[in-house]
C-alpha positions as a Markdown table, in Angstrom:
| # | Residue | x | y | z |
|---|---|---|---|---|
| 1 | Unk | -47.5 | 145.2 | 131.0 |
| 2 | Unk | -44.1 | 146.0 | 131.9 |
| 3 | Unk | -42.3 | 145.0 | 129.0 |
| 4 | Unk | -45.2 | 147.5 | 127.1 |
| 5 | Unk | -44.1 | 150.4 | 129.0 |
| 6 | Unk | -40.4 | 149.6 | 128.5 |
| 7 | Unk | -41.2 | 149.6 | 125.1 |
| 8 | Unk | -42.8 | 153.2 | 124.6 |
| 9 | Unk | -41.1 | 156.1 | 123.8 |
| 10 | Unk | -39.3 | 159.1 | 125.9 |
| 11 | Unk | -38.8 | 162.6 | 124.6 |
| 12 | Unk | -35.3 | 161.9 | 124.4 |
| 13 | Unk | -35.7 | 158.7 | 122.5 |
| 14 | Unk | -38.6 | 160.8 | 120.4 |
| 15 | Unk | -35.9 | 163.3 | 119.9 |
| 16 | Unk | -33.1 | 160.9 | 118.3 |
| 17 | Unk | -35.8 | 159.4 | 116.3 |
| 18 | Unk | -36.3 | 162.4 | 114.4 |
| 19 | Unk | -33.0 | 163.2 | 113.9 |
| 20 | Unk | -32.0 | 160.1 | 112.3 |
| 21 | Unk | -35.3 | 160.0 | 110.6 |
| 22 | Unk | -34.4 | 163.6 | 109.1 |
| 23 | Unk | -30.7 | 162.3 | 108.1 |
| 24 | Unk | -31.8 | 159.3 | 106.7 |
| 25 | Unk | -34.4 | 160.8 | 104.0 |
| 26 | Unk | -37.2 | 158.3 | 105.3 |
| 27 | Unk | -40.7 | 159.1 | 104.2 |
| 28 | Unk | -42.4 | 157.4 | 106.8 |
| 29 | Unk | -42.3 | 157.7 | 110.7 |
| 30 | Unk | -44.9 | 155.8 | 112.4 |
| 31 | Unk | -45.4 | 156.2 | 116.3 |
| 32 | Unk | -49.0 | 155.1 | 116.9 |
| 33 | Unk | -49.3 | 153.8 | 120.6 |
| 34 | Unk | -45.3 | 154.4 | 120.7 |
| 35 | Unk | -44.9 | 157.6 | 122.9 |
| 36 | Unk | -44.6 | 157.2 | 127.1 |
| 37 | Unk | -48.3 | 158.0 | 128.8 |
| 38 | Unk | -46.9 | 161.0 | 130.6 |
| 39 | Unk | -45.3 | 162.6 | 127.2 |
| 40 | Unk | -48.3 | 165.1 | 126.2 |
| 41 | Unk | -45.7 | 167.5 | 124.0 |
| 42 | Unk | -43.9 | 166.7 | 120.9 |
| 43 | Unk | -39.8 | 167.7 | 120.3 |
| 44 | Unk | -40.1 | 171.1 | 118.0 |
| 45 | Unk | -37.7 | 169.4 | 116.2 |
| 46 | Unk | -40.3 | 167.3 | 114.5 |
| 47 | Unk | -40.1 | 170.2 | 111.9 |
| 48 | Unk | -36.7 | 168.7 | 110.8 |
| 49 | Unk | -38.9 | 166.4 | 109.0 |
| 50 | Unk | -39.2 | 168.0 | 105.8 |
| 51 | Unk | -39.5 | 165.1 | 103.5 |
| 52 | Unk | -41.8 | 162.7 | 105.7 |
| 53 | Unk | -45.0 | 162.3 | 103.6 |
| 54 | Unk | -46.6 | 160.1 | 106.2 |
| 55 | Unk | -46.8 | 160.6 | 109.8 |
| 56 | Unk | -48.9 | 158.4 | 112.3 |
| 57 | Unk | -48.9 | 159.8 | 115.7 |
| 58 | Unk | -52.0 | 158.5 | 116.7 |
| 59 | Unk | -53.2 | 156.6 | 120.0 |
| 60 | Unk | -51.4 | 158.5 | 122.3 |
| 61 | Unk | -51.8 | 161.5 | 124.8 |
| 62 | Unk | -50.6 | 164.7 | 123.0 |
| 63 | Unk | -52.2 | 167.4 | 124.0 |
| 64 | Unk | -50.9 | 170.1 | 121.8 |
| 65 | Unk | -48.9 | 169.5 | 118.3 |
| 66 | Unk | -45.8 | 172.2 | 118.3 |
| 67 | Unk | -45.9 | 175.1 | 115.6 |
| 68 | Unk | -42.9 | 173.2 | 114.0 |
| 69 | Unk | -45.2 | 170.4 | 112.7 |
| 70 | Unk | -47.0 | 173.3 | 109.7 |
| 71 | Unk | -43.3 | 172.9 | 108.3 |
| 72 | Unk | -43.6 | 169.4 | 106.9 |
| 73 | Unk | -45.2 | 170.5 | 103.5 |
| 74 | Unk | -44.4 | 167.2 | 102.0 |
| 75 | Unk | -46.8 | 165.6 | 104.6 |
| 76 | Unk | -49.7 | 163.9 | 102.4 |
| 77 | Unk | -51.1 | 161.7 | 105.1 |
| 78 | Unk | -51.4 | 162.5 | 108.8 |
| 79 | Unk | -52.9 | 160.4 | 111.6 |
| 80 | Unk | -53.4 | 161.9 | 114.9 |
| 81 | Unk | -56.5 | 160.3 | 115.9 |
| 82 | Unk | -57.0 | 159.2 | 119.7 |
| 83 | Unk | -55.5 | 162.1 | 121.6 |
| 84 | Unk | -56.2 | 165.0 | 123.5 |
| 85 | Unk | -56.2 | 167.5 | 120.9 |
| 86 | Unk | -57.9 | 170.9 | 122.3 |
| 87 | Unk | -56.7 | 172.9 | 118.9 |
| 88 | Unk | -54.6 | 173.0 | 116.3 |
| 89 | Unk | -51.9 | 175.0 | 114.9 |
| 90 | Unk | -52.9 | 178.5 | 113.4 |
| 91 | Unk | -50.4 | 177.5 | 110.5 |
| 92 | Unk | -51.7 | 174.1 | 109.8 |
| 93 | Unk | -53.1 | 175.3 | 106.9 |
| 94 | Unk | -48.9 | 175.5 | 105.6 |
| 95 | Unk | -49.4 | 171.2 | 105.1 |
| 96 | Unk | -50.7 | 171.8 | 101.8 |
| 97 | Unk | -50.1 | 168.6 | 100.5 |
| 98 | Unk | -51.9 | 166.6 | 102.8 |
| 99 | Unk | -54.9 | 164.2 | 101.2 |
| 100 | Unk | -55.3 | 162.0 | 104.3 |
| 101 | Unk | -56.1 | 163.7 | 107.6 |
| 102 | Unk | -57.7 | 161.6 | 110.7 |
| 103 | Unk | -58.5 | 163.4 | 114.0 |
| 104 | Unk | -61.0 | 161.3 | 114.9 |
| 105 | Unk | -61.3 | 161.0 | 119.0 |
| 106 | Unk | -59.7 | 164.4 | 120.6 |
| 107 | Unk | -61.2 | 167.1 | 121.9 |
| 108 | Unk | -61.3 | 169.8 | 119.1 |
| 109 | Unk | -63.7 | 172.6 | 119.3 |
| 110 | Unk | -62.8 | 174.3 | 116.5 |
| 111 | Unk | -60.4 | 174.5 | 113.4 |
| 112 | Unk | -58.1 | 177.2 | 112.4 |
| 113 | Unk | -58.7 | 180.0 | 109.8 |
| 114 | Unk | -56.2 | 178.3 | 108.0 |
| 115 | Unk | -57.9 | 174.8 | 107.5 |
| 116 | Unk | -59.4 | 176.0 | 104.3 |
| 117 | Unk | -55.7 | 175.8 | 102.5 |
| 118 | Unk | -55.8 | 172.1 | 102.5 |
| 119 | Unk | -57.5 | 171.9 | 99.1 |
| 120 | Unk | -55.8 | 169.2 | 98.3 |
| 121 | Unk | -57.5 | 167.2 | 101.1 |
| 122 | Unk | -59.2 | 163.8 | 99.9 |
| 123 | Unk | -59.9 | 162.1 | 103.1 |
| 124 | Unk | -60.7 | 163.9 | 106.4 |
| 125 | Unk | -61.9 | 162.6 | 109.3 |
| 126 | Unk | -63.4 | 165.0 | 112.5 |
| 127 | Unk | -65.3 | 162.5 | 114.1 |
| 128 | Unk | -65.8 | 162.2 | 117.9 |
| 129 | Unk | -64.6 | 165.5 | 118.5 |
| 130 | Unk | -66.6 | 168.7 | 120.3 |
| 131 | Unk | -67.4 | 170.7 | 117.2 |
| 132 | Unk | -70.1 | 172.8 | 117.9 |
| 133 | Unk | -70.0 | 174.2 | 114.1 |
| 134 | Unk | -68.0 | 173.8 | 110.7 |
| 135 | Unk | -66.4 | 176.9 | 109.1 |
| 136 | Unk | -67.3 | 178.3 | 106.3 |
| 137 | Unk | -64.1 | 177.8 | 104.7 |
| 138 | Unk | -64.7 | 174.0 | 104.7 |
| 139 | Unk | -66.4 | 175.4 | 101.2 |
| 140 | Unk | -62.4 | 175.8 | 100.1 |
| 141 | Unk | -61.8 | 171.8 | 100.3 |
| 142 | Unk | -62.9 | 171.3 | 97.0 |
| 143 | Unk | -60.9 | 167.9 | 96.4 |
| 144 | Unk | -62.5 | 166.3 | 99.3 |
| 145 | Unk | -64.5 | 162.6 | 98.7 |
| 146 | Unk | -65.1 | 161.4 | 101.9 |
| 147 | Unk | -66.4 | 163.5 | 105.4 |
| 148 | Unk | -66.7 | 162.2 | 108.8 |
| 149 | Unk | -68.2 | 164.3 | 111.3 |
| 150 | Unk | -70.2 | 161.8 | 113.6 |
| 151 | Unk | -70.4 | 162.2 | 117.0 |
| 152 | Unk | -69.8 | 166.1 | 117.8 |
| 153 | Unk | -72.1 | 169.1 | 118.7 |
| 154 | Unk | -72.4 | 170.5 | 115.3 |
| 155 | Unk | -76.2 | 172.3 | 115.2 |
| 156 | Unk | -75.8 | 173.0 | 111.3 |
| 157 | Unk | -73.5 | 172.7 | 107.9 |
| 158 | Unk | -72.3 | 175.8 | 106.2 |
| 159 | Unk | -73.9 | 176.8 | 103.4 |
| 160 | Unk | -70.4 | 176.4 | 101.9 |
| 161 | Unk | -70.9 | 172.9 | 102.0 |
| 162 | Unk | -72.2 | 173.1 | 98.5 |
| 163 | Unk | -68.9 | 173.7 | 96.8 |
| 164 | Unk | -67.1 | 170.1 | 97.9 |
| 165 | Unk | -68.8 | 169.1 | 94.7 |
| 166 | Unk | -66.2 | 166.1 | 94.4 |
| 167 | Unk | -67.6 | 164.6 | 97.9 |
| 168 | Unk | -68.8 | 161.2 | 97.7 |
| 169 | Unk | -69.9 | 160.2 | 101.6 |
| 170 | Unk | -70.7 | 162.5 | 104.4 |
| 171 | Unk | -71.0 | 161.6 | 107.8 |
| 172 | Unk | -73.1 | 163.7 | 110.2 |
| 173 | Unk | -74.2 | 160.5 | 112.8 |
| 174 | Unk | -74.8 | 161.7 | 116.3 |
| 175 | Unk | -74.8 | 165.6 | 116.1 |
| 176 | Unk | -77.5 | 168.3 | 117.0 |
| 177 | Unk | -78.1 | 168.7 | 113.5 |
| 178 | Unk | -81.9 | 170.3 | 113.0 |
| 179 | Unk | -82.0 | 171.1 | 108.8 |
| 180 | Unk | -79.4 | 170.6 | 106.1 |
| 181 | Unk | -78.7 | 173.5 | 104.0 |
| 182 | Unk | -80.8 | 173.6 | 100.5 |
| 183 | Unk | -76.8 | 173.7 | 98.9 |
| 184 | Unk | -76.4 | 170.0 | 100.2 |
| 185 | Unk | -78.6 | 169.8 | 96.4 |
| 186 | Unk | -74.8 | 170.8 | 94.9 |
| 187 | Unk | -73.4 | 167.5 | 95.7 |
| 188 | Unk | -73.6 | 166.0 | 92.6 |
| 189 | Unk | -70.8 | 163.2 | 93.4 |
| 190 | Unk | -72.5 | 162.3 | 96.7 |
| 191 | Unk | -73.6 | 158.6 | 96.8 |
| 192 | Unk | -73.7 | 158.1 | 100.8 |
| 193 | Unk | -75.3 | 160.8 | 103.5 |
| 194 | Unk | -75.7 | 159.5 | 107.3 |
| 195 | Unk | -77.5 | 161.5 | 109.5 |
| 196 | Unk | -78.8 | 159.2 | 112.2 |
| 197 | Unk | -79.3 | 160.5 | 115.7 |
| 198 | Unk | -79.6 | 164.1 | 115.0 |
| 199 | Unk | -83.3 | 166.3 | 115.0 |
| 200 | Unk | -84.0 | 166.9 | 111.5 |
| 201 | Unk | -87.6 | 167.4 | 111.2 |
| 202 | Unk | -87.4 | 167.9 | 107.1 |
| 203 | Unk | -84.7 | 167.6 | 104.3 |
| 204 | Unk | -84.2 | 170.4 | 101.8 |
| 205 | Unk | -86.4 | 169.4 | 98.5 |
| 206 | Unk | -82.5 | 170.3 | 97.0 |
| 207 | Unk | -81.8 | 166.6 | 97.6 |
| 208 | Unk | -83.9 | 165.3 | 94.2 |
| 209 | Unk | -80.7 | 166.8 | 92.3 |
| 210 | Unk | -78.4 | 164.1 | 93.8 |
| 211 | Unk | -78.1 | 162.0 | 91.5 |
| 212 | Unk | -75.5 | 159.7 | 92.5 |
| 213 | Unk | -77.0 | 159.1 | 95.7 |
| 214 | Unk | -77.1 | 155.4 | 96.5 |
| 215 | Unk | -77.4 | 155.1 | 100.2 |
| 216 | Unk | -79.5 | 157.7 | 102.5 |
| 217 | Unk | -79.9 | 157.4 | 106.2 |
| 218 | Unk | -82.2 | 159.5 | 108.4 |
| 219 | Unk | -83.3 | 157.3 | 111.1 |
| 220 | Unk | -83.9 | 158.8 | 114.5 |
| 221 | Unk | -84.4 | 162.1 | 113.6 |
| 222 | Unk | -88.0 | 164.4 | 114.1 |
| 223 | Unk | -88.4 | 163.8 | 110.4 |
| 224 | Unk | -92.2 | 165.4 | 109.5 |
| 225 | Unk | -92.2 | 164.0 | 105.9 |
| 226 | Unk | -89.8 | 163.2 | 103.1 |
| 227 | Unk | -89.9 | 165.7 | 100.0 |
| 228 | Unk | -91.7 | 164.0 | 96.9 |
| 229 | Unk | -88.3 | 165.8 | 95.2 |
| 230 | Unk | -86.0 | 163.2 | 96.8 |
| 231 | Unk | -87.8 | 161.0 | 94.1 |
| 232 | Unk | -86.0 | 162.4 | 91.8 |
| 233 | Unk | -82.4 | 160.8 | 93.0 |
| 234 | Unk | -83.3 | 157.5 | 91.5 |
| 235 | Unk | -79.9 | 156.1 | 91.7 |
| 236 | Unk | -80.8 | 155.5 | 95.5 |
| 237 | Unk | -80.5 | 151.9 | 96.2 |
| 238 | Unk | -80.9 | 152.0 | 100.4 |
| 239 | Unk | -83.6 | 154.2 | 102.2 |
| 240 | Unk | -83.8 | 154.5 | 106.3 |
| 241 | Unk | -86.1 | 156.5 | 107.4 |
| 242 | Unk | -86.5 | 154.6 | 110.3 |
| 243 | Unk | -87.4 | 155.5 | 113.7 |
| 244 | Unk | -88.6 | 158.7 | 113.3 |
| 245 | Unk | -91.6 | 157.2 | 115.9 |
| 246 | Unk | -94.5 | 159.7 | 115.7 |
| 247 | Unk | -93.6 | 162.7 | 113.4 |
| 248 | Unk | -93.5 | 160.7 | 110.1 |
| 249 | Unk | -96.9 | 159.5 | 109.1 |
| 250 | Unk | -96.5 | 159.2 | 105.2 |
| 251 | Unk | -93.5 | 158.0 | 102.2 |
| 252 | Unk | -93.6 | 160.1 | 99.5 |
| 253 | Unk | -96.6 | 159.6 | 96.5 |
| 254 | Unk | -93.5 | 159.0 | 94.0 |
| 255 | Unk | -91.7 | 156.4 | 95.9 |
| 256 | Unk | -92.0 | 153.9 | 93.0 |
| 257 | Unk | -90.0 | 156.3 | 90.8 |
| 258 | Unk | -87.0 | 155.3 | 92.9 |
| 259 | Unk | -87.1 | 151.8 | 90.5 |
| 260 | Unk | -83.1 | 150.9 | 92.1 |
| 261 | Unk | -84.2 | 150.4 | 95.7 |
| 262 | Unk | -83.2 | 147.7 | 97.4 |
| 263 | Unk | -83.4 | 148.4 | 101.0 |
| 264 | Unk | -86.2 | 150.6 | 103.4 |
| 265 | Unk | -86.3 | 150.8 | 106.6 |
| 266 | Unk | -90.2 | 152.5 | 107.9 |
| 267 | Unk | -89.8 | 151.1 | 111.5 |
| 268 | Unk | -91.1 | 152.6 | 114.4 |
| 269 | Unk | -93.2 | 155.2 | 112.5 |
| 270 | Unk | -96.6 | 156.1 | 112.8 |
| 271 | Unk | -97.6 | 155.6 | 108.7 |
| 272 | Unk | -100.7 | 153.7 | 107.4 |
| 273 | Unk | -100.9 | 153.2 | 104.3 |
| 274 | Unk | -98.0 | 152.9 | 101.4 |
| 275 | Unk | -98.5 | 154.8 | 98.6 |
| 276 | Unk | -99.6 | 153.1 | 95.4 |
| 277 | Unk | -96.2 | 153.8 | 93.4 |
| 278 | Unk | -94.9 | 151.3 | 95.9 |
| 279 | Unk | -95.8 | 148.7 | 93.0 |
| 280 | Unk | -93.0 | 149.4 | 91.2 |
| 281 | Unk | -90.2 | 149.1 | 93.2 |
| 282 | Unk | -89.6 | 145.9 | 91.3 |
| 283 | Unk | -85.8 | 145.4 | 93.0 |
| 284 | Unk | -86.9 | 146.1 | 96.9 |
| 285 | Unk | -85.6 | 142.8 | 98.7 |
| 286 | Unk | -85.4 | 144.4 | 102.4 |
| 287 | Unk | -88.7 | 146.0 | 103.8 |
| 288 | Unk | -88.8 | 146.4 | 107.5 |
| 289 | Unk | -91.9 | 148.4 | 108.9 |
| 290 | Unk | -91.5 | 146.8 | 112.7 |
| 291 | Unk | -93.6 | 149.0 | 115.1 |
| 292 | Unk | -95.1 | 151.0 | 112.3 |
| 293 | Unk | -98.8 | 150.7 | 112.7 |
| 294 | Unk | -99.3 | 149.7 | 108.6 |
| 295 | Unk | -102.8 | 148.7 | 107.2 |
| 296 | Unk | -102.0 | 148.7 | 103.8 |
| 297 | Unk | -100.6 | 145.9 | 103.7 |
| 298 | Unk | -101.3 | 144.5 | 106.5 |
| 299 | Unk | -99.1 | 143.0 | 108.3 |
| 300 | Unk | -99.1 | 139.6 | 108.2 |
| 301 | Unk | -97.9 | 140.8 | 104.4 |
| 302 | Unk | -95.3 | 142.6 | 105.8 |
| 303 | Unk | -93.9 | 139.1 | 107.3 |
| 304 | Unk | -93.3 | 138.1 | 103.6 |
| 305 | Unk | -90.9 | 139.8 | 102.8 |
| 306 | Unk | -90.4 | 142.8 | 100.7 |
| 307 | Unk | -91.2 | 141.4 | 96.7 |
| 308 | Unk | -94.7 | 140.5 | 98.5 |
| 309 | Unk | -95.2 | 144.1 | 99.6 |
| 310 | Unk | -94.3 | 145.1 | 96.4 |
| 311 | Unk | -97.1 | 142.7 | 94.6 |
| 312 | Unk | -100.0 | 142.9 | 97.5 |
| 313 | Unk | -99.7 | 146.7 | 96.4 |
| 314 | Unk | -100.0 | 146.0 | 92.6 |
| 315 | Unk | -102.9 | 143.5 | 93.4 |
| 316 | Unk | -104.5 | 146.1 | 95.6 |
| 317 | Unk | -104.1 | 148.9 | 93.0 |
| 318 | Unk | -105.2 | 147.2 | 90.2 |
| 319 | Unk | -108.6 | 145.5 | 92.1 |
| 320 | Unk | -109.3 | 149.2 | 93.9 |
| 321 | Unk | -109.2 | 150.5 | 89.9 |
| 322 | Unk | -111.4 | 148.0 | 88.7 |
| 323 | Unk | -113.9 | 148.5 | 91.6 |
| 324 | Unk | -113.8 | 152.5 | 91.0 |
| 325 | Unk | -113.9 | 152.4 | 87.5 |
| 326 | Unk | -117.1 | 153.3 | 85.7 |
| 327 | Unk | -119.1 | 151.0 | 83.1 |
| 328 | Unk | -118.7 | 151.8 | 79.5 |
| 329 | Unk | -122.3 | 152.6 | 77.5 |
| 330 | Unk | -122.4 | 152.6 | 74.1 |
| 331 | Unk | -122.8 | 155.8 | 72.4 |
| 332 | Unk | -121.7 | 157.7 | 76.1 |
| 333 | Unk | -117.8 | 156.1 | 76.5 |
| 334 | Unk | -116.8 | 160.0 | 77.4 |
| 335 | Unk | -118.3 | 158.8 | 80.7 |
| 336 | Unk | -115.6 | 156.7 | 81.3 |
| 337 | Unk | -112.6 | 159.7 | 80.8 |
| 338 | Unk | -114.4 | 162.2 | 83.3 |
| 339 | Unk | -113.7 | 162.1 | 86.7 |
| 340 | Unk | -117.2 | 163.4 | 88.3 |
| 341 | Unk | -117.1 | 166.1 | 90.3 |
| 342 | Unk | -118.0 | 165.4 | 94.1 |
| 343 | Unk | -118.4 | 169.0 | 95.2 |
C-alpha cells in the first residue's frame, strides 16, 4: 500500500510532467489512477499540451478540470471517467477534435452551451452521472455512433435526438425516463436501444422506421402494449420486453412479421395468449415467459424451448381453422368466402 502511494503523483511532479510532455512533442499522456488522493486540481499548465491527442486522466479525484484544458484542440480522445466532476468548462466546446469522450462515474448535472461544438464526437459516454436532462444541442453531434446515458436522472430525450442520424446504440438503463420522443423514428442507423429500469408505459409507433434495429430492450418499465408499428423494424433479432409485471397483457398481432428474431424475453407479465403470427418466427431459439400466466401455449410447451412454441402455435392455428371453417356445398361454395355476420 505504501509503495502505491509513493508511486502517485504530486502537483509538482504533475507539473514537470507536462512540461516535458509539451517539449517533447508526445501525443499521449496517460495518468489514470496516477495523481496523489488529496490532488483535486490540475496545473493550468496542462494547456501547454497543444499537440496531445490522447489524454487519460481518469480514476482519480479531480474535482474541477482548469479552463486551460479547452486549449488542447488536437485532443481526439479524452478519458476522465471516475472523478468528482460537478461541471465542466464553459469552453469545452473549443476540443473540437475530440471523437472519444468518457465521463462515465462523476457527478455532472449538466453540460455546457458549448457541448454542442463537438460534432466530431463518435463515442461519448455520460453514464453514472446526475443528469436530470439532455440539451437540446445534443441534436448538433451529428457524427455520434454510440450513447451511454445509463444510470442518471434524465426524465426525457430532446426532441433533438432525431438528428444523430449516424447513432448506432443508445443507452438510457436506469433513468426516470417516462416516453421517448416520436423523433427516436429518425434513427435510421440505430441497431441497439436499452432502456431497462426506467417507467415507459408506451413507445412511440415512430420506432417501425428503424430499420437497422437488431437488439431492443424495455424490460422493467410500465410498458401498456407494444405498437403493432414496431413490426415493421424486421431487422430486430432480440426482443425484451420483460418484466413489465402487470401493465403488459398482449405482443403485438404482427409479431411474426419480425421473421429475424432470435431472442424474447415475455417474463413476469400478465399476457395469455400469443398471437397467431407467432408461427412464423421460424429463427426464435430463446423464449422465456417465466412468471407470465400463458395459456396458449401452455406451459409445459413453454419448457420446450422456443422452436416448440413456434410449431404448437402453427399446429394450434391450423387445427382452430379447420374446426372454424365452413363445409363446401356444391352449387353454394360462396358460402365458404363469407364471413357471417354475428350481429
Amino acid at each position: 500500500m505504501g509503495e502505491a502511494d509513493s508511486e502517485k503523483l504530486s502537483l509538482m511532479k504533475v507539473a514537470a510532467l507536462i512540461e516535458n510532455t509539451a517539449k517533447s512533442g508526445s501525443v499521449v499522456l496517460d495518468l489514470k489512477g496516477k495523481l496523489m488522493d488529496q490532488m483535486e486540481w490540475l496545473p493550468v499548465s496542462i494547456g501547454k499540451l497543444s499537440d496531445v491527442t490522447e489524454l487519460d486522466l481518469s480514476e482519480n479525484r479531480i474535482m474541477a478540470l482548469p479552463p486551460t484544458i479547452c486549449r488542447l484542440r488536437a485532443l481526439t480522445k479524452l478519458d476522465i471517467h471516475s472523478n468528482q466532476l460537478i461541471n465542466l468548462p464553459d469552453a469545452f466546446g473549443d476540443l473540437i477534435n475530440l471523437t472519444d469522450l468518457d465521463l462515465h462515474a462523476n457527478r455532472l448535472r449538466s453540460l455546457p452551451d458549448t457541448f454542442g461544438n463537438l460534432k466530431k464526437l463518435i463515442n461519448l459516454d455520460l453514464s453514472s452521472n446526475e443528469l436530470a436532462h439532455l440539451p437540446e444541442i445534443m441534436g448538433n453531434l451529428t457524427s455520434l455512433k454510440r450513447l451511454t446515458v445509463e444510470t442518471n436522472e434524465l426524465e426525457e430525450l430532446p426532441y433533438s435526438i432525431g438528428n444523430c442520424t449516424m447513432l448506432a446504440e443508445l443507452s438510457l438503463d436506469f433513468n426516470q425516463l417516462r416516453a421517448l420522443p416520436e423523433a427516436v423514428g429518425k434513427l435510421e442507423s440505430l441497431e441497439i436501444l436499452t432502456l431497462h429500469y426506467n417507467r415507459i408505459k408506451g413507445l412511440p409507433t415512430t420506432m417501425g422506421n428503424l430499420s437497422n434495429l437488431k437488439e431492443l430492450d424495455v424490460s422493467f418499465n410500465e410498458l401498456e402494449s407494444v405498437p403493432e408499428n414496431l413490426c415493421f423494424a424486421t431487422g430486430l433479432r432480440k426482443l425484451n420486453v420483460g418484466k413489465n409485471f402487470a401493465d403488459l397483457r398482449a405482443l403485438p398481432r404482427s409479431i411474426g412479421n419480425l421473421e429475424m428474431l432470435e431472442e424474447l424475453d415475455i417474463s413476469d407479465n400478465q399476457i395469455t395468449h400469443l398471437p397467431d403470427s407467432f408461427r412464423f418466427l421460424s429463427k426464435l431459439r430463446v423464449f422465456r415467459a417465466d412468471e407470465t400466466p400463458l395459456e396458449i401455449p401452455p406451459r409445459h410447451v413453454t419448457k420446450l424451448g422456443a422452436q416448440a412454441v413456434v410449431q404448437f402455435m402453427s399446429d394450434y392455428v391450423a387445427k382452430r381453422d379447420t374446426k372454424t371453417k365452413p363445409l363446401k356445398k356444391k352449387g353454394s361454395w360462396f358460402l365458404c368466402c363469407i364471413k357471417p355476420q354475428t350481429e
